[in-house]
N, C-alpha and C positions, 0 to 999 in steps of 0.2 A: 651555901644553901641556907634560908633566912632560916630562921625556929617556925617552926609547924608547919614546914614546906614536907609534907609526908610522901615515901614513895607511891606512886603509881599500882595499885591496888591489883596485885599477882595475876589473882581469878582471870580479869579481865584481857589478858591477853593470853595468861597460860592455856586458859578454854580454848582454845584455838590450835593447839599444840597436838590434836588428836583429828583435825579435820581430815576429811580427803583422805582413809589412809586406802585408796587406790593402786592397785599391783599393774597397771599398765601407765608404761611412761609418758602415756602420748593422750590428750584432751581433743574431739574432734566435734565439729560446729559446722554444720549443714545449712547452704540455703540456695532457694532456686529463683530465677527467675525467665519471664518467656517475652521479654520486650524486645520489639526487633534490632533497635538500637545497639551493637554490639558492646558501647562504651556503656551507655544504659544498662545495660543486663549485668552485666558484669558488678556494677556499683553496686546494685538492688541486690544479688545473689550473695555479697560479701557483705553488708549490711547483713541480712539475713543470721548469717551462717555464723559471724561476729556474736548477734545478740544470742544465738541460740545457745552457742560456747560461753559466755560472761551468766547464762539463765541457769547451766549448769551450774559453775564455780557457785553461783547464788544459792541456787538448793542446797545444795551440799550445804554450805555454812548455813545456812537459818535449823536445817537438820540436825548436825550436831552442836547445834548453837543450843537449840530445844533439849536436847537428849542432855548435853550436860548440866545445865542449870536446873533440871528435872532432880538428876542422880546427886548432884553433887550438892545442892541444895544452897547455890548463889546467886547473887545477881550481877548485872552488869550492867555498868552505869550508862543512862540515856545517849550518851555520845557514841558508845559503839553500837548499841543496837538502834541507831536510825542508821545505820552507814550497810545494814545488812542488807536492804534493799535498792540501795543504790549503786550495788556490784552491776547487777543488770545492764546499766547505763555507761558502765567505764569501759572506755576502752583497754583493751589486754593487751602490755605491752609483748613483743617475740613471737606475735602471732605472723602466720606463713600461709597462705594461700592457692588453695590449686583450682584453679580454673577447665571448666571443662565443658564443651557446647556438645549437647545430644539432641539434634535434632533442630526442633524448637525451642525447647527447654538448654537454660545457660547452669549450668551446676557449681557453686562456689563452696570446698572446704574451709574451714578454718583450720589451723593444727596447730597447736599448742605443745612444744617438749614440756614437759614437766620439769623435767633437770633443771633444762638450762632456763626456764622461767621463774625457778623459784631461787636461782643464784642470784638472776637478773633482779629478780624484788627484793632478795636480802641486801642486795647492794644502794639500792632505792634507798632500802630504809635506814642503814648505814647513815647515807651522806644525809638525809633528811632529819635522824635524830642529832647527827656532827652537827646539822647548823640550827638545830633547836637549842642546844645545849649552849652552844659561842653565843646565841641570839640573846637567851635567859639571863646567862651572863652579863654580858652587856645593857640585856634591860635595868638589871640590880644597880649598874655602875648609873646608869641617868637616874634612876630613882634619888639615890643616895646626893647626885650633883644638884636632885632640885628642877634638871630637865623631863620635867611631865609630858610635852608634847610630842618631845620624838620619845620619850617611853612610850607611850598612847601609839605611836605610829607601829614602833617597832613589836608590839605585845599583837597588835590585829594581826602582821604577819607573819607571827609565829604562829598564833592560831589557826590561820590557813592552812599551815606548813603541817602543824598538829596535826589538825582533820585528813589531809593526802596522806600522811606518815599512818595512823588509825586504818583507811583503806589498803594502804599495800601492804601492812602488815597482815591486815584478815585475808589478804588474796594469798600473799607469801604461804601461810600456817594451809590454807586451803588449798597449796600445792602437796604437802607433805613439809613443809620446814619447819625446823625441829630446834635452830640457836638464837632462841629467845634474849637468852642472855644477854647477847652483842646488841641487839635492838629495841630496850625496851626502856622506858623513858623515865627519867626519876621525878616527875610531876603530872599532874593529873591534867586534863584539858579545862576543869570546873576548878580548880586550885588558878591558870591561866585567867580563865573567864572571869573568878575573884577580883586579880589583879586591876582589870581592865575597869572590872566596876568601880572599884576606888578613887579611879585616876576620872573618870568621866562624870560618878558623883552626882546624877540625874535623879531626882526622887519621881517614882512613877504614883501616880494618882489616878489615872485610868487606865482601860487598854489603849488608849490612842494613843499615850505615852511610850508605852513598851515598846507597841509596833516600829513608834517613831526615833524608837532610837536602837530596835534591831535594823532598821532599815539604814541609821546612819553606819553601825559598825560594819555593814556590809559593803555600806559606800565605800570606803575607806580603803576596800583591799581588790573589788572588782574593777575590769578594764572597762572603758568604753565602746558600747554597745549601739547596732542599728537597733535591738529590739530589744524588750524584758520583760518575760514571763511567769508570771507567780502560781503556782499552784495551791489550790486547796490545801492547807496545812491538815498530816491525818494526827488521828487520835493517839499519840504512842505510837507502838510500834505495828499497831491494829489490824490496819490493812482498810480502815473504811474512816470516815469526818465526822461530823454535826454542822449545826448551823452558824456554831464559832468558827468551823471549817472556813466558810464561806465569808462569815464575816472579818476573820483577817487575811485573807486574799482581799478584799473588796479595800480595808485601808490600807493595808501594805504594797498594793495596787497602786493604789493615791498617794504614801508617804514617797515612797520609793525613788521615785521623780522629779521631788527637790534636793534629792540627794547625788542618785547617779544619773551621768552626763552619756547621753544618746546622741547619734549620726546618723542620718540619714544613709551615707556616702558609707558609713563600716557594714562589714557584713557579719559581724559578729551577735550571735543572739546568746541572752544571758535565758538561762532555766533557774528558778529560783523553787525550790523543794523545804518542805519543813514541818516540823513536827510537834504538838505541846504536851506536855507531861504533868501528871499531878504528883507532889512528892510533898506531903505533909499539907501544912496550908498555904504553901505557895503551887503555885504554875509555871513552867519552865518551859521559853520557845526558843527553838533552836530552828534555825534556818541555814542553807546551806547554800550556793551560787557555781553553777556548773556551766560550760559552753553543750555547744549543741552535739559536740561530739565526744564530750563526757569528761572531761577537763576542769576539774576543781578550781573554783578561782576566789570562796570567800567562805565564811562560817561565822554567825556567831549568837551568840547564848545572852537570855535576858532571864531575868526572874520576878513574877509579882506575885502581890498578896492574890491568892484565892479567894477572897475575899471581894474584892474587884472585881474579876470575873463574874462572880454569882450575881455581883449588883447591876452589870448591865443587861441582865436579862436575856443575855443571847444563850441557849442551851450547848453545852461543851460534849454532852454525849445523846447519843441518836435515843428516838423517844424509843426504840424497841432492844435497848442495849441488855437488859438481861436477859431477853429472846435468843438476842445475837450468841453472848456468852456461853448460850444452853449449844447453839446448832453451831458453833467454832469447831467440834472435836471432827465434824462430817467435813467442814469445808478446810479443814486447816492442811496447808501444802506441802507438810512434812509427809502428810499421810495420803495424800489424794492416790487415788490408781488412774494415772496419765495411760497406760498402757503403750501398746506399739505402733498407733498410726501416728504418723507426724503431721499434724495441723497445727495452726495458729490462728487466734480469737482474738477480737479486739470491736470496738466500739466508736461511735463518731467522733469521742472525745476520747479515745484512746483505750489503755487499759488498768494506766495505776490512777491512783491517786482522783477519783472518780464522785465529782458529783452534778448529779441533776436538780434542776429546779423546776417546782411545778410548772406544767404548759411545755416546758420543751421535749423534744424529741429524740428516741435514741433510734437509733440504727444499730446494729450488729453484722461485722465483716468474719467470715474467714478463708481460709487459706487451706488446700488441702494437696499435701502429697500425691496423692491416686483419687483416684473415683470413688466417692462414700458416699453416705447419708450422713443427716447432719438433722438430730435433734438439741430443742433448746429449753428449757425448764427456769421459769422466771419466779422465785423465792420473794414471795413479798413479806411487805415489813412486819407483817401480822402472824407470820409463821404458812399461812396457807401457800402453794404452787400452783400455777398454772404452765400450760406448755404455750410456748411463742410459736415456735417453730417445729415441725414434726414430720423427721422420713425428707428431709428436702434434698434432692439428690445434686450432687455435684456429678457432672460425667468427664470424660476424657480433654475435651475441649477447654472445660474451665478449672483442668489440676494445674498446679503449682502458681495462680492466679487472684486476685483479692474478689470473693463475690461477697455483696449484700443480702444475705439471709433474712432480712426482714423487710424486702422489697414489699410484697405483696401487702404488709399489712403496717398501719400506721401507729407505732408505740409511743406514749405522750405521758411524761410524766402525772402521778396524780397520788391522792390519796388512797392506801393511806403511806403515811412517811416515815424514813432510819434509814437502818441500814438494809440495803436488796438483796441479791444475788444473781448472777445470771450463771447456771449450769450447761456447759454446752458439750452434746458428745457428738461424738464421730465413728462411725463404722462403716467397713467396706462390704457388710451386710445390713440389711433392712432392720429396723427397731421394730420388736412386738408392738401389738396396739395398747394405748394408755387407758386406764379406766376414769372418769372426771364424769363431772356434773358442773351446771352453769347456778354463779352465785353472783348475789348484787352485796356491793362492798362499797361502804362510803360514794353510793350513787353510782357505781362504776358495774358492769357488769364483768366478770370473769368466769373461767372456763378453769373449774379448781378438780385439782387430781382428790384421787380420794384416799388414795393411802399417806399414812403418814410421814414423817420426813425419815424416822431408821428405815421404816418397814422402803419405803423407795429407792433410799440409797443403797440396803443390800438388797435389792432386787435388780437396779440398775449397773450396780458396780458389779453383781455377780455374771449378767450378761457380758460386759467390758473382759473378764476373767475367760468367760468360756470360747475355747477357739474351735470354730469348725469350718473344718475346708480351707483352714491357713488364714480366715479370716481375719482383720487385725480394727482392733479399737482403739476410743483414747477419748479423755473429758478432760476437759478445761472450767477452770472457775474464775470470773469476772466479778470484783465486788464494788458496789455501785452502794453511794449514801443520797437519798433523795429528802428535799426539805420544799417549805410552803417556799412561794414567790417573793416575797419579802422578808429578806432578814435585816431584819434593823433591834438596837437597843431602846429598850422601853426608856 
């Protein structure tokens, strides 16, 4: 191990050592579907039931991910906290399926042992830290030979290997696994990333440089692809963008494509997810390359002066960001009261990593278990509410089904702009009537509640609490960053 190759920084995994600690052995993942198609049905309901089981494992660790860096009063470096969100999207391996048709409706569990799942990850992480460790090794051997270029090769695929080994470990600890010891790594993923930058030696001058040469290290380790999708990079670990959002999707978009090699004829689509970080007076993007079925296939880390950023003029945080800051404690999904109806929310454009541009349009889907009502409360940038949707009833015919909750009415991006929100609940009893008055806002007319945002949410959440007649509720939260139609650098 060279001099100042320092272990891998305890916190950061030992935090994870308390997740999940759950007294039933078994994790279960619900979903339905009514397509007539017997093979159809069944895909859609084990989709379903899949993400709702991975949505779980996810809560859970951002939960006591929260709860300990609170108590204990650490951090944890960039690398693992963007991977908390990307639990959702992986697939769980020793997951077991039970199939069931009632009726119309196709019912698919997921079931998860806990035991033998978190043997099966500690094993995972075993052979993946055994070939980081021979990999490292051998990187040091081409170094010292003077072979830069297969060092360069070999250092990308450890970093991949890095980042998969970082997720099965948070899944592992988030079963109950407890022998850290055996799998924990004696270098850090940014000690890695160090390396890499040596070897490639690129001085960055703009953001266009950084993009173009996150884009190349990514090249370097991902498959060939029919298609590839870049997502709005978020703010940290946030949950919402800015207009830099948008503007290194838009180059990374561009860069991306003289790098990695597309077919027509594959059927492989690449999801490219990512995140930047301010850590002093640099910016840190990390970018990550997954398939579509959640299969890790690149990772890697760039750093420039902050400095740079601030000079192109492109804004890095939404213009109502200490707004946001103030109403995080209402919307933060440690604490949300989901309650006990089972519905799902989502958006034209899906439901992470979300941004709108003035003039376009959103839509709002959801999904609901049984017959409810289905109110919607849209959080603009400025602090004030308005209700989108209100009392829209879902009946028998269109449960366990995708409907459009904002058919009736046309929502179009507009001023003013940040970060949104979209509040959406569900009840299998009718929502009391709202109190609002109509307001004109940057030329827009709206239709704004009048209480304020605590006074709402414990009025709202305290209905979601109260059961009568077996009633059952539940809210979701959608958070959406909207900007002007142009982002470009002055």
């Amino acid at each position: 191990m060279p001099k100042g190759m320092a272990k891998l920084s305890v916190i950061i995994f030992w935090c994870f050592s308390v997740l999940m600690g759950q007294s039933q052995d078994l994790l279960v993942g619900v979903g339905y579907s009514e397509l007539k198609n017997p093979f159809e049905a069944e895909r859609e309901a084990k989709k379903m039931a899949m993400g709702d089981l991975a949505s779980q494992i996810q809560a859970q660790v951002r939960t006591e991910f929260e709860n300990l860096t609170v108590e204990n009063k650490k951090t944890i470096d960039e690398y693992t906290r963007s991977k908390i969100k990307v639990i959702s999207d992986l697939q769980i391996d020793g997951v077991q399926f039970k199939v069931e048709r009632k009726g119309r409706v196709t019912e698919a569990r997921a079931l998860l042992n806990k035991i033998e799942a978190r043997q099966n990850y500690f094993n995972k992480c075993q052979l993946a830290l055994n070939d980081l460790q021979k990999r490292w090794q051998f990187i040091q051997q081409l170094l010292k030979k003077k072979q830069q270029t297969e060092a360069l090769k070999q250092l990308l695929e450890a970093s991949k290997i890095f980042a998969q080994l970082e997720q099965d470990l948070m899944i592992y600890v988030a079963l109950g696994g407890q022998k850290l010891d055996a799998i924990r790594p004696n270098l850090t993923h940014a000690e890695l990333d160090q390396t890499i930058n040596q070897l490639t030696n690129k001085e960055i001058h703009t953001v266009f440089d950084a993009v173009n040469l996150l884009s190349f290290r990514l090249s370097q380790q991902v498959p060939v692809a029919r298609q590839i999708k870049i997502y709005p990079f978020e703010y940290e670990d946030s949950g919402f963008g800015s207009p830099f959002s948008e503007y290194l999707r838009q180059e990374m978009t561009t860069r991306i494509k003289d790098y990695v090699k597309t077919a027509a004829t594959n059927q492989l689509l690449l999801l490219v997810l990512g995140n930047y970080w301010i850590s002093g007076k640099k910016m840190i993007l990390l970018a990550q390359a997954q398939t579509n079925d959640g299969q890790l296939v690149g990772s890697a880390r760039v750093e420039l002066p902050l400095e740079i950023v601030t000079q192109s003029g492109v804004p890095f945080k939404p213009d109502n960001f200490e707004q946001i800051q103030n109403d995080n404690a209402y919307f933060d999904p440690t604490k949300l009261v989901y309650g006990d109806l089972k519905f799902t929310a989502w958006t034209n454009k899906g439901s992470y990593d979300l941004l709108f541009k003035e003039g376009e349009k959103l839509k709002i889907f959801v999904r609901v278990a049984e017959p409810a009502y289905v109110r919607c409360i849209y959080h603009l940038a400025n602090g004030m509410r308005t209700p989108l949707v209100e009392n829209f009833y879902i009946g028998q015919e269109l449960v366990n089904k995708p409907v459009e909750i904002s058919k009736e009415y046309e929502i179009v991006c507009a001023p003013p702009f940040g970060v949104e929100r979209l509040q959406i609940f569900a009840s299998t009893e009718e929502f009391p009537e709202l109190q609002s008055a109509k307001q004109v806002i940057d030329g827009q007319e709206y239709e704004i509640l009048a209480q304020d945002l605590p006074t709402f949410v414990a009025t709202t959440r305290g209905f979601i609490r109260k059961k009568k007649n077996e009633a059952k509720s539940a809210e979701r939260v959608i958070t959406i960053t909207t900007i002007p139609a142009n982002v470009q650098r002055k």
